[in-house]
N, C-alpha and C positions, 0 to 999 in steps of 0.2 A: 504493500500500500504506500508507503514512504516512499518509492522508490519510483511508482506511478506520479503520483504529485509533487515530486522532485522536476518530472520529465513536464510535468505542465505548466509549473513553477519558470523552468530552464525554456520552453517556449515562447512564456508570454515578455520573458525579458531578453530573450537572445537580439530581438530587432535592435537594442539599444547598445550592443555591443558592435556592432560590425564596423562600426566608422571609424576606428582606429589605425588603419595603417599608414601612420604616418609620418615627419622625418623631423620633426623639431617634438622633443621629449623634453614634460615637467623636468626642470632640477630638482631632488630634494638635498639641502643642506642642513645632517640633522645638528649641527653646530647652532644652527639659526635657532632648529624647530627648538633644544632646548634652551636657548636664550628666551624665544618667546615664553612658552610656559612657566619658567620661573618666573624671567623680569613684567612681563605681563598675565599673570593667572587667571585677575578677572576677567580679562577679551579672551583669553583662552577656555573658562569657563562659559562664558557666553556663548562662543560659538556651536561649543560641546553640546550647551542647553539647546539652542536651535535645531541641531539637527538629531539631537536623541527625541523632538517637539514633530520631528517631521518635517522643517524646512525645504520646501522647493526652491526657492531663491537663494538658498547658497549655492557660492561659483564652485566650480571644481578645485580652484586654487584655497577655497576654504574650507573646504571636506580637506586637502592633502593638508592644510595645517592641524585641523581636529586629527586625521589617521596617525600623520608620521611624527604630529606631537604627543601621540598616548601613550607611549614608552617614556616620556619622562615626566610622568605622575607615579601616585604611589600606588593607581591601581589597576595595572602593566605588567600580566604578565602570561610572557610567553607561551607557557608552557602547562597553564591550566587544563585542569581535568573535570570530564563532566561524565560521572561513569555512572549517577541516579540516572541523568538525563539519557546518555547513552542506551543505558537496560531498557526504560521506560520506552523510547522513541523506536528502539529495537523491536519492539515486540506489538506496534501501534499502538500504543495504549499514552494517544495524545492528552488525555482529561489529564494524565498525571505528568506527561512531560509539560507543556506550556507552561504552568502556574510555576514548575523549575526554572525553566527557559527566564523566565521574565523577570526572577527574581536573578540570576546569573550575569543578564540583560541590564544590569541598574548596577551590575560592578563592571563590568565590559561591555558599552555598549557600541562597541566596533568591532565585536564578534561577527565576522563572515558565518562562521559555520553554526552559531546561535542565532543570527536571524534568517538562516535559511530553512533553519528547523522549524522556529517560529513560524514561517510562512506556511510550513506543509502542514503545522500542528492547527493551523488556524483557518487553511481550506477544509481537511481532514472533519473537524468538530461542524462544520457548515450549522456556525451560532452569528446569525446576522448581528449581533453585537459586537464580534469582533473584526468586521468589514474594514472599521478604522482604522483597527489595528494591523491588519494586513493591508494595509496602502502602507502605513507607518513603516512597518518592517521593508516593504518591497522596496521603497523609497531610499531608507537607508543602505540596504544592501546595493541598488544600483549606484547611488552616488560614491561608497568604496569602493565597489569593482571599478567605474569610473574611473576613480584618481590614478588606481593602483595600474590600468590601463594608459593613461598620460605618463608613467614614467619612462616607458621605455617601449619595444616589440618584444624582448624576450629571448634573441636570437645571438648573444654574445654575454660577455660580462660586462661589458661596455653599454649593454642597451639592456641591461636585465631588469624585471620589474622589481619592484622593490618592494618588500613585503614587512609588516612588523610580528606576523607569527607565522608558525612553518605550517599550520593551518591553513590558512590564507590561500599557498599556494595550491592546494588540491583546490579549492574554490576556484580559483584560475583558470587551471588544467580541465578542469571536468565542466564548467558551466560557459563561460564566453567561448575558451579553444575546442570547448566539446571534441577534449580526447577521449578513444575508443580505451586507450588502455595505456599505462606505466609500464616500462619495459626494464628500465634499470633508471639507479640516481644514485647520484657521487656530489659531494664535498669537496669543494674547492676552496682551499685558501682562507677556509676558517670563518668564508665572507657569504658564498655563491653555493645554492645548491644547482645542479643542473639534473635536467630528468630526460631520459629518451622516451620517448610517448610516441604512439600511433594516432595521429588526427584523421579527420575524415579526406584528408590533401596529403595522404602517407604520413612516413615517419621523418620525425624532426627530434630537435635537440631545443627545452626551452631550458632556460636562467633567470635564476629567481637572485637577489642581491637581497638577502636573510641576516646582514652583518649587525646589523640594530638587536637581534634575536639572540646571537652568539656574542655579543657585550653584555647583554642581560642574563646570560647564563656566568658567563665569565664572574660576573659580581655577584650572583651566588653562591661559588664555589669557595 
């Protein structure tokens, strides 16, 4: 069932994905992104509010300061586990994932792969109360995929997308590139993961730029 409304999900938004091939890529400079967030918190909160609010009117360039400024907050972190929500969503029993989802959702709400759940958990319940709320999620998840799509094509380390959790990247691979399938993936340089994938235009080589991820594990250790 997830997996169907995944594929209707992955329909109704793939038109918004296609415009992308193109030859001048966002800069991100996360030197900037955490200057901002410390020396400015309030605008950096404000913006967050907006778009966890649902904001259409933010530009792209303000979704990539909300994404690629969330790693330096204190509530950032890469490598989060969601294994109630996991079991729950696993097994369709959306009544009991969402009301997780949401509470998850209010500490990360630049989770790719928790508002994509959200969405299936919210078509799945067909509770016209939550029609809002899935515009809400759909909304946010496109304006991420968005940004994370202005950084780069994916095709080098030089043009890799840039992601803030290794999450992220299957979001990528599987919903705009609609790869068939993961072939192998290696580690580069402590920065770059790279994956050989089968698209529906053969097989290619993408590059993810995960170096934000591997600082934050760094400072864990």
């Amino acid at each position: 069932m997830a997996r169907i409304l995944t594929g209707v999900i992955l329909f109704f938004i793939t038109n918004t994905f296609t415009a992308f091939a193109q030859n001048e890529f966002m800069q991100i400079d996360y030197a900037e992104m955490e200057r901002f967030v410390k020396d400015e918190r309030i605008e950096y909160d404000l913006l967050l509010t907006r778009f966890e609010q649902g904001d259409p009117t933010l530009s792209k360039e303000e979704v990539a300061q909300i994404y690629y400024g969330f790693p330096f907050t204190n509530e950032y972190n890469s490598f989060a586990l969601y294994m109630n929500i996991d079991k729950a969503y696993s097994k369709n029993d959306f009544a009991t994932a969402l009301p997780l989802i949401k509470q998850e959702l209010k500490k990360n709400p630049l989770s790719l792969s928790l508002l994509i759940k959200a969405m299936t958990c919210s078509i799945a319940l067909k509770d016209p109360d939550l029609q809002s709320y899935l515009e809400n999620t759909s909304l946010r998840y496109q304006q991420i995929i968005q940004a994370i799509l202005a950084t780069g094509n994916g095709a080098s380390t030089e043009t890799a997308y840039k992601v803030i959790c290794v999450s992220d990247e299957y979001e990528i691979i599987f919903k705009p590139l609609q790869a068939k399938s993961i072939q192998q993936q290696a580690i580069l340089e402590n920065k770059y993961d790279v994956f050989n994938v089968k698209l529906p235009t053969g097989k290619t080589k993408i590059f993810f730029d995960i170096s934000i991820s591997f600082r934050h594990l760094q400072q864990l250790q």
